[in-house]
C-alpha positions in Angstrom: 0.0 0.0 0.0 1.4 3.3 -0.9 1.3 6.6 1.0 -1.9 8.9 -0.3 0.1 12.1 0.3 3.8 11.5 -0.5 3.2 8.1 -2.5 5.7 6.2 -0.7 5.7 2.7 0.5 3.5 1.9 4.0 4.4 -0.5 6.2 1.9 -2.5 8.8 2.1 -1.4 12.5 -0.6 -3.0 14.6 -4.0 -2.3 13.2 -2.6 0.5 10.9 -0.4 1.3 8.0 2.1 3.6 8.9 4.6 5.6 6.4 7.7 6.6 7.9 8.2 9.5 5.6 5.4 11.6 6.1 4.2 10.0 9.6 0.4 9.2 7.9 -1.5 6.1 9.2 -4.2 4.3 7.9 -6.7 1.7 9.8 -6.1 -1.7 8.2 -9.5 -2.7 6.2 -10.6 -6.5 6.1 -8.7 -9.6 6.0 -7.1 -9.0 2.3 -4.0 -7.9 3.3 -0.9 -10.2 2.7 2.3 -9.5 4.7 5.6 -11.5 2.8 7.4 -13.4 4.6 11.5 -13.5 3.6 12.9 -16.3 3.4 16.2 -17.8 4.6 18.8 -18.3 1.9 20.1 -21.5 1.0 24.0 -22.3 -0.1 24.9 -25.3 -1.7 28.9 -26.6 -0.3 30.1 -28.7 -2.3 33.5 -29.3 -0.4 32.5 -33.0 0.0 31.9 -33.3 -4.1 34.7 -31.7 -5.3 35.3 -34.3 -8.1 32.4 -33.4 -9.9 33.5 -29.9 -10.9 35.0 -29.5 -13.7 39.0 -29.7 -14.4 41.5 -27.1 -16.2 44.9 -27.1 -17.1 46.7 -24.4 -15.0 49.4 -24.8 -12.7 49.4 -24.9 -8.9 51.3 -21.9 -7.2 52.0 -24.2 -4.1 53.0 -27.8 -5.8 53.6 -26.9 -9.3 51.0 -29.9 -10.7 49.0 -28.9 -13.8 45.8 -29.7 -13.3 42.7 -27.9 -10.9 38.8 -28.4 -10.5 37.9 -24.3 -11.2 33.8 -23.0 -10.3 33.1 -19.1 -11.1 31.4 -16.7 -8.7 30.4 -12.9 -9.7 31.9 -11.1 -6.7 31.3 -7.7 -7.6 28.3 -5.8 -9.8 26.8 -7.4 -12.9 28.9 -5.1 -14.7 32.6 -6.7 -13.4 33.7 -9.8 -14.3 33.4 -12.7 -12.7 35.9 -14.5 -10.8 37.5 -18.0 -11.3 38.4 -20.1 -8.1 40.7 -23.1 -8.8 41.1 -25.8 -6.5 44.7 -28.2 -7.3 43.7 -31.7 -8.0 46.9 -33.0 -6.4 47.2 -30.9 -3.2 44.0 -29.1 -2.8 45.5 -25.6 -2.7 42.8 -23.1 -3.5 43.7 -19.6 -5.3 41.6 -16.9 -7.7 41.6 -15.7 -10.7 40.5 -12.1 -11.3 
């Protein structure tokens, strides 16, 4: 519900809807309102199933070996690049790439 003098966004407060730019309230009407509820965020690990990732040839800075499981994450805005982790087959050293 939106704010009938300054148009902003009202949130519920007991039996009203307040907005906390302008300080108007408004007497909730009926059973039709819906309040969201946010929801936690689930993160896959996959530290256990690291073989299923998929391999690159690049070398290890710790043992030298040639070969590394890599997954890429966007770290920054959608406008960046994303970044490539690499995890060593051999030693399980993990670095980045930016």
């Amino acid at each position: 519900m939106f704010c009938p003098k300054c148009k902003a966004l009202m949130y519920p407060k007991d039996d009203f809807f307040v907005c906390n730019k302008c300080g108007f309230k408004k007497k909730k009407e009926g059973s039709s309102m819906v309040v969201a509820k946010q929801r936690k965020k689930e993160v896959a690990i996959l530290e256990e199933k690291i073989d299923i990732l998929p391999k690159t040839r690049v070398t290890c800075p710790r043992c030298g070996h040639n070969e590394a499981f890599w997954i890429l994450r966007q770290m920054r805005g959608s406008d960046e690049p994303e970044t490539r982790f690499y995890t060593c087959t051999k030693c399980e050293y993990k670095w980045r790439e930016n």
